[in-house]
DRENDO-1510 file (C-alpha; in Angstrom, 1 decimal, always signed):
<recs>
REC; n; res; u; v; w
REC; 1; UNK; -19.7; +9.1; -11.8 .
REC; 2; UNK; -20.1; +5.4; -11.4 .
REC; 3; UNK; -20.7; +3.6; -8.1 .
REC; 4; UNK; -17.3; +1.5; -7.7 .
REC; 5; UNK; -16.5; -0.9; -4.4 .
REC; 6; UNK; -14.2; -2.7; -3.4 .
REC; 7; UNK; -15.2; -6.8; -3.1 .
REC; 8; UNK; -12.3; -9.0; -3.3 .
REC; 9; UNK; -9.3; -8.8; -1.4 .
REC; 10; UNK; -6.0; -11.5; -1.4 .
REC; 11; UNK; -2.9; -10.8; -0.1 .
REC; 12; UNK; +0.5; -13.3; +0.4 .
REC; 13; UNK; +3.4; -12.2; +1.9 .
REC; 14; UNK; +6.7; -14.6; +2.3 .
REC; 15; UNK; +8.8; -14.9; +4.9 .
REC; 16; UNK; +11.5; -16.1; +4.1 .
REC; 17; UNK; +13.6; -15.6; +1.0 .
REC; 18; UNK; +15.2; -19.0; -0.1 .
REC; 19; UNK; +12.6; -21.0; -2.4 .
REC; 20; UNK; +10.8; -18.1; -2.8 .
REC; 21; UNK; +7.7; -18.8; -5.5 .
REC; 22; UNK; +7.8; -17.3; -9.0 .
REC; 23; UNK; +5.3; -14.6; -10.0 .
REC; 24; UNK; +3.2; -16.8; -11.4 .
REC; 25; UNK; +3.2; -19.3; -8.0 .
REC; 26; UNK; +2.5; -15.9; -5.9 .
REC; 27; UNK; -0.7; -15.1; -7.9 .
REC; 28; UNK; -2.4; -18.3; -8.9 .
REC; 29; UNK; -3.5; -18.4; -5.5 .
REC; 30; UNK; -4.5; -15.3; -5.2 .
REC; 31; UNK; -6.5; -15.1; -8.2 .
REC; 32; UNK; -7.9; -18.4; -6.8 .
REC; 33; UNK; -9.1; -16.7; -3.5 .
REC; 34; UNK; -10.6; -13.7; -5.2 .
REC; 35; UNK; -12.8; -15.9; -7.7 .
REC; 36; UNK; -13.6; -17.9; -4.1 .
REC; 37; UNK; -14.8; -14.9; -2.1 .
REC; 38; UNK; -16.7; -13.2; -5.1 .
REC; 39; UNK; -18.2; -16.4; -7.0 .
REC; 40; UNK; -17.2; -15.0; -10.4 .
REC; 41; UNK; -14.6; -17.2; -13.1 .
REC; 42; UNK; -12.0; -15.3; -15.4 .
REC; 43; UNK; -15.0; -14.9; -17.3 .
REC; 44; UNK; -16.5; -12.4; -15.4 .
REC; 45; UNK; -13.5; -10.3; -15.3 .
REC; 46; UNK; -13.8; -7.2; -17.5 .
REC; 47; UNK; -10.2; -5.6; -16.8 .
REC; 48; UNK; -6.8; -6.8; -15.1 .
REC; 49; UNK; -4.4; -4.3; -14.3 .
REC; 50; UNK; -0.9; -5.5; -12.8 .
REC; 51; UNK; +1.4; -3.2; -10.8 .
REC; 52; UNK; +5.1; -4.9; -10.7 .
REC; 53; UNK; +9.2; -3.5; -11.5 .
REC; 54; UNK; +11.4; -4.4; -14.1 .
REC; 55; UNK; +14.2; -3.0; -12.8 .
REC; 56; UNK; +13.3; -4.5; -10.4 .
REC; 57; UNK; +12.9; -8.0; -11.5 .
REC; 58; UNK; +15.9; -7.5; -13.1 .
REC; 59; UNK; +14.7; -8.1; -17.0 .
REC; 60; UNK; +12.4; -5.9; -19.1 .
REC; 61; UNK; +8.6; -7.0; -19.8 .
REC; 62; UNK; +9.0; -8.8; -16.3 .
REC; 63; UNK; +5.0; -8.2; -15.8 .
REC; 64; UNK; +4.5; -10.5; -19.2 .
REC; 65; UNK; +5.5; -13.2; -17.8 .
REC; 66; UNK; +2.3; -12.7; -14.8 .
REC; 67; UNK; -0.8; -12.7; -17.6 .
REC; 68; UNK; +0.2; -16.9; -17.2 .
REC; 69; UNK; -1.1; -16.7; -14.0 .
REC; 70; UNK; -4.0; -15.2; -15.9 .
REC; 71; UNK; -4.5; -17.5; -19.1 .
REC; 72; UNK; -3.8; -16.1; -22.5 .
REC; 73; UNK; -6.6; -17.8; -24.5 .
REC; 74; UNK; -8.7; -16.6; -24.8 .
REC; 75; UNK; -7.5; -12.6; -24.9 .
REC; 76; UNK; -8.0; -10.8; -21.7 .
REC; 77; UNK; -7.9; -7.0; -21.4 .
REC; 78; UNK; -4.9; -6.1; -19.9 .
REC; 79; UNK; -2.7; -3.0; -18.9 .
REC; 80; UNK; +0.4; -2.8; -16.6 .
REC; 81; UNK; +2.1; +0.0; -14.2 .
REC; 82; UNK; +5.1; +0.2; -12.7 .
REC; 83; UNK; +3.8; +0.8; -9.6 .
REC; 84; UNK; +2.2; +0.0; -6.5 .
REC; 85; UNK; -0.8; -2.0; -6.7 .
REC; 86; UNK; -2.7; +0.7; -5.2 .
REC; 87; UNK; -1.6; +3.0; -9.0 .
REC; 88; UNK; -2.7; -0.4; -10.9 .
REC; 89; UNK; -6.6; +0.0; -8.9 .
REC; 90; UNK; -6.6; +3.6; -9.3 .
REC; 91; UNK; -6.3; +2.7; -13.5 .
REC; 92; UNK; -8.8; +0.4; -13.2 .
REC; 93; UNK; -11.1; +2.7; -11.3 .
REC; 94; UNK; -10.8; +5.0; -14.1 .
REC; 95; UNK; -11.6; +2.1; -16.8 .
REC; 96; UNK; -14.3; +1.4; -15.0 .
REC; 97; UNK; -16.1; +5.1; -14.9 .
REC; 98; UNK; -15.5; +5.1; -18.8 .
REC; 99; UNK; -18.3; +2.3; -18.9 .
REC; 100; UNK; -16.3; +0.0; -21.0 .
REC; 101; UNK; -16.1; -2.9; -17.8 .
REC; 102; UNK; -18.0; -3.1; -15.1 .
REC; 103; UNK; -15.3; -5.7; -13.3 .
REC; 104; UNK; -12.0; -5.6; -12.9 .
REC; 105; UNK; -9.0; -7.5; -11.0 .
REC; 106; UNK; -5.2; -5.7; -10.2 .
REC; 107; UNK; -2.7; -7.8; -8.9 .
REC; 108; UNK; +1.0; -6.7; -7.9 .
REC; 109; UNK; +3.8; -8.5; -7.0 .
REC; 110; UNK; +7.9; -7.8; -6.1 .
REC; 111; UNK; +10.3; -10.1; -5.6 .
REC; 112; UNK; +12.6; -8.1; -3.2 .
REC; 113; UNK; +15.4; -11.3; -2.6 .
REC; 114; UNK; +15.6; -11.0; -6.9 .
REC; 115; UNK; +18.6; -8.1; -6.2 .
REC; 116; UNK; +20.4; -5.9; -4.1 .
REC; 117; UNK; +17.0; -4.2; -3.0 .
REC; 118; UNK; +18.2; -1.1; -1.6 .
REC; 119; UNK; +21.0; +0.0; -4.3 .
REC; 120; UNK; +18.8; -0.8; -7.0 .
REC; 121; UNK; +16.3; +1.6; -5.6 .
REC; 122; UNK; +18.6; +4.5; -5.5 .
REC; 123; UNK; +17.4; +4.3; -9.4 .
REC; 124; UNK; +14.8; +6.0; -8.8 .
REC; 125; UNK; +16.6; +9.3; -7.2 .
REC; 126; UNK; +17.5; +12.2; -9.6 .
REC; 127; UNK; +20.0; +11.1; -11.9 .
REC; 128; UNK; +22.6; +13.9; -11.2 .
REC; 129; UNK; +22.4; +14.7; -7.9 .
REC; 130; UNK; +21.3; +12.0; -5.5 .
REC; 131; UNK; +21.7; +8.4; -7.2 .
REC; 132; UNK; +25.6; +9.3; -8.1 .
REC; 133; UNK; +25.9; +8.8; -4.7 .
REC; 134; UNK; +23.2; +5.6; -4.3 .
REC; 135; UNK; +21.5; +6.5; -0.9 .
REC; 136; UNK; +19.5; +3.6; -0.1 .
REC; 137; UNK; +16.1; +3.8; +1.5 .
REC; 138; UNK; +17.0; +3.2; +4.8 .
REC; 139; UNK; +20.1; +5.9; +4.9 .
REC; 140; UNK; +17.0; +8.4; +3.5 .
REC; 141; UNK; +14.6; +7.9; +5.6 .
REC; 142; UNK; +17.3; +8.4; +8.5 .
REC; 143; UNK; +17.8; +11.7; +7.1 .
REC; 144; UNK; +14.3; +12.4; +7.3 .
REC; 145; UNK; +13.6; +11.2; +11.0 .
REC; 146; UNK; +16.6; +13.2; +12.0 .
REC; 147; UNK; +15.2; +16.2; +10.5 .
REC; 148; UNK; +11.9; +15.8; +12.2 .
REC; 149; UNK; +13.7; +15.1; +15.5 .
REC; 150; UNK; +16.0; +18.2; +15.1 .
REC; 151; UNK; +13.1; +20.1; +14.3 .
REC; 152; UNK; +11.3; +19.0; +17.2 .
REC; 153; UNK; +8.5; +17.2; +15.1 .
REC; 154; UNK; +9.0; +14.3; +17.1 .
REC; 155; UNK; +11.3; +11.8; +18.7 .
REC; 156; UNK; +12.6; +8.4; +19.2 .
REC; 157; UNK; +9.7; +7.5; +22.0 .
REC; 158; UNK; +7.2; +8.5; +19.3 .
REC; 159; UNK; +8.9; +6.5; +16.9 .
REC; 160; UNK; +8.7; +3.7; +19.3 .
REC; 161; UNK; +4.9; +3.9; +20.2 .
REC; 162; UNK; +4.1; +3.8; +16.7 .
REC; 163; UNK; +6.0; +0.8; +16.6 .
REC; 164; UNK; +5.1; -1.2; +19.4 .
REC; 165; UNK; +1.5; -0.7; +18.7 .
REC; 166; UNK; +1.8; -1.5; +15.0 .
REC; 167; UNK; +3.3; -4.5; +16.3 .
REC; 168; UNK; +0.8; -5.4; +19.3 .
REC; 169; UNK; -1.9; -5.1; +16.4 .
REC; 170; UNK; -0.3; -7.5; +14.0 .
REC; 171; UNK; -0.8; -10.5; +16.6 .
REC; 172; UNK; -4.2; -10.7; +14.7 .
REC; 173; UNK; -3.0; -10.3; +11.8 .
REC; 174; UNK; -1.9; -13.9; +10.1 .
REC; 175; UNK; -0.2; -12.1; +7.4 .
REC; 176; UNK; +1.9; -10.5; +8.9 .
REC; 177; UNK; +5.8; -10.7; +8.6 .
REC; 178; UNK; +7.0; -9.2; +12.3 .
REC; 179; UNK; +4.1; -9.5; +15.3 .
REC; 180; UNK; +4.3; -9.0; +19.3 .
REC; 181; UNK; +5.0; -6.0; +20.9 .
REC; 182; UNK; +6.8; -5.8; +24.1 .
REC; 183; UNK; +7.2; -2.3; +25.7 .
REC; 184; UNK; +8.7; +1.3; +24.7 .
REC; 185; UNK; +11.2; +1.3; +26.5 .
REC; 186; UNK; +12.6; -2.4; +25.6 .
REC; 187; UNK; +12.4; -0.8; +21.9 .
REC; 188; UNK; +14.2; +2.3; +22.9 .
REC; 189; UNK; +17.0; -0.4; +24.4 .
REC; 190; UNK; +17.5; -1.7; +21.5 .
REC; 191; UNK; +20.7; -1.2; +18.7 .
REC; 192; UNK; +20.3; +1.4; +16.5 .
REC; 193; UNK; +20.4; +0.5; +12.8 .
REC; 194; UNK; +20.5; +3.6; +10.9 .
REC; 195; UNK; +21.0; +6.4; +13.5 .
REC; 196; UNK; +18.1; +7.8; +14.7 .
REC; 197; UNK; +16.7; +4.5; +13.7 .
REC; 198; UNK; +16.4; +0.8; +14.9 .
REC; 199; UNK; +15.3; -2.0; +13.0 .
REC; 200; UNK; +11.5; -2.1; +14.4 .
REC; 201; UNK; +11.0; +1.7; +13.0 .
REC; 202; UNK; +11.9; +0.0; +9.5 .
REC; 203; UNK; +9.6; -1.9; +7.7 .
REC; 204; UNK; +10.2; -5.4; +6.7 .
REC; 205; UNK; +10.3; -5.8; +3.1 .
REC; 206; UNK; +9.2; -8.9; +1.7 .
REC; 207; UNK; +9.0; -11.2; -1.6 .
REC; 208; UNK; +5.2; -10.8; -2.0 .
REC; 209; UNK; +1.9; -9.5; -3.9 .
REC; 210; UNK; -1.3; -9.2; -3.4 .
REC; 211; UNK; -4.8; -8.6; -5.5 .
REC; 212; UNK; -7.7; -6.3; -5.5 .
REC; 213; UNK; -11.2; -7.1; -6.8 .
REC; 214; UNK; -13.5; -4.3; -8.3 .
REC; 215; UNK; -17.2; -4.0; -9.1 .
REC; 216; UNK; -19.5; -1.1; -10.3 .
REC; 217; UNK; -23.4; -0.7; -8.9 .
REC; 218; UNK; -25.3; -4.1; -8.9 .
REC; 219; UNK; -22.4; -6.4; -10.5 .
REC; 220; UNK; -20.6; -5.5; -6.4 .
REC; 221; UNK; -23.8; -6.0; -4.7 .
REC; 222; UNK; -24.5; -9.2; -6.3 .
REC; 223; UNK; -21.2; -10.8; -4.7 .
REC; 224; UNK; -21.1; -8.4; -1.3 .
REC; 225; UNK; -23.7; -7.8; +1.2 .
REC; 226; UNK; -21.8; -4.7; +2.7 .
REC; 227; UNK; -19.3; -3.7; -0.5 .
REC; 228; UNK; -16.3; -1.2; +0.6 .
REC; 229; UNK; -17.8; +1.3; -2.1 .
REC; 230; UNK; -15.1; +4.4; -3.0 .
REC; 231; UNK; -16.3; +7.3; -2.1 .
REC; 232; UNK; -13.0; +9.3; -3.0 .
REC; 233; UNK; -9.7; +8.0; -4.7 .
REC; 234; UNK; -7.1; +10.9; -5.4 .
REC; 235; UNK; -3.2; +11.0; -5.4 .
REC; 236; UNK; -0.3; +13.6; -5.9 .
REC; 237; UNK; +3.7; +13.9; -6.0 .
REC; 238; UNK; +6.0; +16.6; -4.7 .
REC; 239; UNK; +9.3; +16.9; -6.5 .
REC; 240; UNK; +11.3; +14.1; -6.9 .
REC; 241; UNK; +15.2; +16.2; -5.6 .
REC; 242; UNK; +15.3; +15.6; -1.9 .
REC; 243; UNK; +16.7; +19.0; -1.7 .
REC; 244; UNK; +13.9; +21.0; -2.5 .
REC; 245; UNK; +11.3; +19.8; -0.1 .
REC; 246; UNK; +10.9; +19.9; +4.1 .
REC; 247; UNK; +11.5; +15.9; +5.0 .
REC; 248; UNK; +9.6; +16.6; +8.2 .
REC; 249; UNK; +6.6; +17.8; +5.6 .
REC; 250; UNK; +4.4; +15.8; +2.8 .
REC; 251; UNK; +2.7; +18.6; +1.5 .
REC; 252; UNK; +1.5; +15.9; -1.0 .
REC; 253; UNK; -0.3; +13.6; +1.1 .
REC; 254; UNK; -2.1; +17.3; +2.8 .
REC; 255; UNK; -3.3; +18.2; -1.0 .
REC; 256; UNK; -4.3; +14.7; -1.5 .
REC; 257; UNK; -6.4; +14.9; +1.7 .
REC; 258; UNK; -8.2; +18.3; +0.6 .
REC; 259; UNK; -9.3; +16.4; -2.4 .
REC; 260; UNK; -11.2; +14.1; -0.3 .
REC; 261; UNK; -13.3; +13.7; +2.4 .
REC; 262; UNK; -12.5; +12.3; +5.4 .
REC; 263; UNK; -14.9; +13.7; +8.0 .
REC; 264; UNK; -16.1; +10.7; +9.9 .
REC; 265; UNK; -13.1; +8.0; +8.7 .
REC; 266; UNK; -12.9; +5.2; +12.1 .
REC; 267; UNK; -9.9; +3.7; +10.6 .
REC; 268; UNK; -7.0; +4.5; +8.4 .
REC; 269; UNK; -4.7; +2.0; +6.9 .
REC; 270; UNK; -1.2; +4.6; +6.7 .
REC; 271; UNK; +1.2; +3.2; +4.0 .
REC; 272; UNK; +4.8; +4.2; +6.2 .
REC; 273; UNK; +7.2; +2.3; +5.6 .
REC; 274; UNK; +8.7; +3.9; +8.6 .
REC; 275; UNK; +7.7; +5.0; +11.8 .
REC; 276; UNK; +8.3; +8.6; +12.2 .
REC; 277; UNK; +6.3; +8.3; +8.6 .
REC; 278; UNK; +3.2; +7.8; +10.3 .
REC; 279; UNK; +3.5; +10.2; +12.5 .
REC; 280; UNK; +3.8; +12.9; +9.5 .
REC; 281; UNK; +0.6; +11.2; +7.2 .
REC; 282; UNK; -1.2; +11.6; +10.7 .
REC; 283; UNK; -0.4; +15.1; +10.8 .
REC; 284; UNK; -0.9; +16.1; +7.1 .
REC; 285; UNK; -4.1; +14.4; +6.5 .
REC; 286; UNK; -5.9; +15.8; +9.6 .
REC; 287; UNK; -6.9; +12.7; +11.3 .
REC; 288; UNK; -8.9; +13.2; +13.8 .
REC; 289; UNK; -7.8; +12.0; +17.9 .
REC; 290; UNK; -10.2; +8.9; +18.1 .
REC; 291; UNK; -9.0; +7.7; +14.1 .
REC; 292; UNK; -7.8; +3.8; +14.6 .
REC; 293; UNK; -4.9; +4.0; +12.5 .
REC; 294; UNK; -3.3; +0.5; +11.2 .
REC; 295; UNK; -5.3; -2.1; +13.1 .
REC; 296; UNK; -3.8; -4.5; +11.0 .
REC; 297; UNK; +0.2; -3.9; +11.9 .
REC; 298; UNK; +0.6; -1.7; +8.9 .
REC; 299; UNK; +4.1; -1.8; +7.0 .
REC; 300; UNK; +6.2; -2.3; +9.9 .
REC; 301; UNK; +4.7; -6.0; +10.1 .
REC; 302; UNK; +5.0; -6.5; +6.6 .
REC; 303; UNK; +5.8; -4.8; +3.5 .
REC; 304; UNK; +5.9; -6.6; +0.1 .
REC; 305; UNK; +7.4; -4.1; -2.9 .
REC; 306; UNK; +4.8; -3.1; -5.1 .
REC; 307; UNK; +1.9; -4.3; -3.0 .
REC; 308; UNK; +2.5; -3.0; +0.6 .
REC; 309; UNK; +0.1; +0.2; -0.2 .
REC; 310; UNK; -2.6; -1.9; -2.4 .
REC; 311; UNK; -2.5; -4.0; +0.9 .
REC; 312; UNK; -3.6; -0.7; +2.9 .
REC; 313; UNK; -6.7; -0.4; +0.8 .
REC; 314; UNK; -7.6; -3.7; +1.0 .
REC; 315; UNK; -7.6; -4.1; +4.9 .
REC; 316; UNK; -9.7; -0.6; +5.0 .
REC; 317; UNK; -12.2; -2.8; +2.7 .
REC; 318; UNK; -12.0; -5.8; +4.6 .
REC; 319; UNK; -13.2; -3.7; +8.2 .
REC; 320; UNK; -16.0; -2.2; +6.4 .
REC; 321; UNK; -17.0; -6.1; +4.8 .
REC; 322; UNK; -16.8; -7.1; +8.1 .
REC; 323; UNK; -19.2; -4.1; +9.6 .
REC; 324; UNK; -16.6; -2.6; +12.0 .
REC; 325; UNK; -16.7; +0.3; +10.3 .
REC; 326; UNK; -18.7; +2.9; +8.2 .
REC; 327; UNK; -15.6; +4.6; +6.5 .
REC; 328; UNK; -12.5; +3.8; +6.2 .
REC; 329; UNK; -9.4; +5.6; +4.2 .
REC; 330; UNK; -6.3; +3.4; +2.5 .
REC; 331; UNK; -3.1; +5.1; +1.9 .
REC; 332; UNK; -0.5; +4.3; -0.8 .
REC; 333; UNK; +3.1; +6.0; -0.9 .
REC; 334; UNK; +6.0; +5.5; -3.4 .
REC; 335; UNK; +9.2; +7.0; -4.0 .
REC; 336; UNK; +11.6; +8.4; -1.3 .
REC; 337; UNK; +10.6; +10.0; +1.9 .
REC; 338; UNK; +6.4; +9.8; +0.8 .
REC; 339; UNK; +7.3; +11.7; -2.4 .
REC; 340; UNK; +4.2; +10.8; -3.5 .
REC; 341; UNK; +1.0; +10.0; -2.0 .
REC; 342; UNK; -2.3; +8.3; -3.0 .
REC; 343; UNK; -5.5; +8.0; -0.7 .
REC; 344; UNK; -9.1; +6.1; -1.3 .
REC; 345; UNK; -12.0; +6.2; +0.9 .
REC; 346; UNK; -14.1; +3.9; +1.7 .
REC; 347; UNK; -17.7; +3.8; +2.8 .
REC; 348; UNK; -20.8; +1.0; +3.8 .
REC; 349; UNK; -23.2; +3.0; +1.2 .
REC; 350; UNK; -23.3; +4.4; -2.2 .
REC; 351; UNK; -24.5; +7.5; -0.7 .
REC; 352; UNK; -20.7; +9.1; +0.0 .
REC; 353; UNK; -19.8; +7.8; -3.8 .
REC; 354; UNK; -22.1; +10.0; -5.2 .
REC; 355; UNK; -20.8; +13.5; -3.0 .
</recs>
């Protein structure tokens, strides 16, 4: 296996919907700031790999349209999924153990205000049984913290720490979309929005995208002095029918975590999209008591479709760039209620990449 790292990171997230940019004025700035921080041109890119929706977007081929951002002559190689950005790295990663590249930049971007958001996501259900009725994501994910609250999993004042301190932490965090806690129990006063939820327990989805720089062996230590090298990437899906699966469970985030190691992880960047979420991933993937988990706000400050879990990964790089920590694990989820669930971890040395 190759040495990979992580050593460019760019994210944008807007706040507001009207005048929102194209694809193209989202990325060309981001593309900009990765070339910035790692010294390279297009030139020194080996692979790009975008992660974006057409259904989404609204039109098919949307993601053809980005490679302008890009620059079509001459020829780049190129490859698209419709996924998370975290899914477009985890193709790259694997382009770049093949020993074809040694570089490679993903980018990802959604344009939430382009449609009805939350009906057009009920596409993604079972045909048959669930998207006949077109559950939106907030109405599931209701369904899911009142099953873990009936069970006695947890309840609303856990689903209000987890927000107030996602929200406390996002004060340093100039990216992000909803900052400043106040207290539990002014959460707990608020409205509810989706019985048992309020709006703070969901996250805010944005227009957005964000981009991902990686580097094998000496081509990341030329343009790092501490790269975020992976020393595990791994991800896996439970079934996609809501009715054959515990809500209050992700069994696949727990076999994700047994595929990795994550003895000796100081922070995690969780990908919940909802706040009784993190309470499960923090459960299923064993953290340990003293784990930091979203310094950065997480996806309750800010939550951009098809980016929000590449963003994850890319703030666990940024702490280990910056020498706060040693290791560090990103989380990814997509589809309803953490159907599936993808995790890389990230170390100061090479030595973890080769375990």
């Amino acid at each position: 296996m190759r040495d990979v790292a992580v050593v460019g990171f760019a994210q944008r997230q807007m706040p507001e919907f009207d005048g929102s940019p194209t694809c193209v004025e989202l990325l060309v700035p981001l593309f900009a700031e990765c070339y910035e921080q790692t010294g390279w041109s297009r030139g020194d890119i080996g692979f790009w790999c975008s992660g974006s929706s057409d259904y989404l977007a609204g039109r098919s081929f949307s993601f053809v349209s980005a490679v302008d951002a890009i620059g079509v002559i001459p020829p780049v190689n190129e490859s698209h999924v419709e996924m998370d950005l975290a899914w477009a790295m985890y193709e790259a990663w694997l382009k770049i153990q093949t020993g074809e590249v040694d570089t490679a930049l993903v980018y990802a971007f959604g344009k939430a205000s382009a449609g009805v958001l939350r009906r057009t996501l009920a596409l993604q259900l079972d045909p048959y049984t669930m998207t006949p009725l077109w559950p939106d994501t907030v109405s599931l994910a209701g369904l899911q913290a009142r099953a873990g609250i009936d069970a006695g999993a947890w309840d609303e004042r856990a689903m209000a720490e987890v927000a107030n301190r996602s929200l406390t932490d996002a004060e340093k965090n100039e990216y992000a979309i909803r900052k400043g806690g106040s207290s539990v129990e002014e959460l707990l006063a608020r409205p509810m929005y989706a019985d048992p939820l309020r709006k703070h327990d969901c996250s805010p989805v944005t227009d957005g995208a964000a981009a991902i720089v990686l580097a094998a062996g000496d081509r990341a230590r030329e343009v790092r002095d501490r790269p975020a090298w992976i020393e595990g990437l791994t991800h896996s899906i439970d079934p996609m029918s809501m009715g054959t699966r515990d809500l209050t469970r992700a069994p696949s985030a727990a076999r994700a975590a047994t595929a990795v190691d994550l003895v000796g992880v100081e922070v995690a960047e969780l990908h919940a999209p909802f706040s009784h979420q993190e309470l499960i991933l923090r459960r299923e993937l064993g953290l340990a008591g003293d784990v930091r988990i979203n310094p950065s706000g997480g996806a309750l400050t800010g939550n951009p479709m098809f980016s929000g879990g590449g963003i994850r990964i890319g703030e666990a790089a940024s702490r280990i760039w910056s020498g706060e920590v040693s290791k560090a694990v990103g989380h990814a989820t997509s589809g309803p209620a953490l159907q599936q669930n993808l995790l890389c971890v990230l170390g100061a040395t090479t030595e973890g990449a080769r375990n």
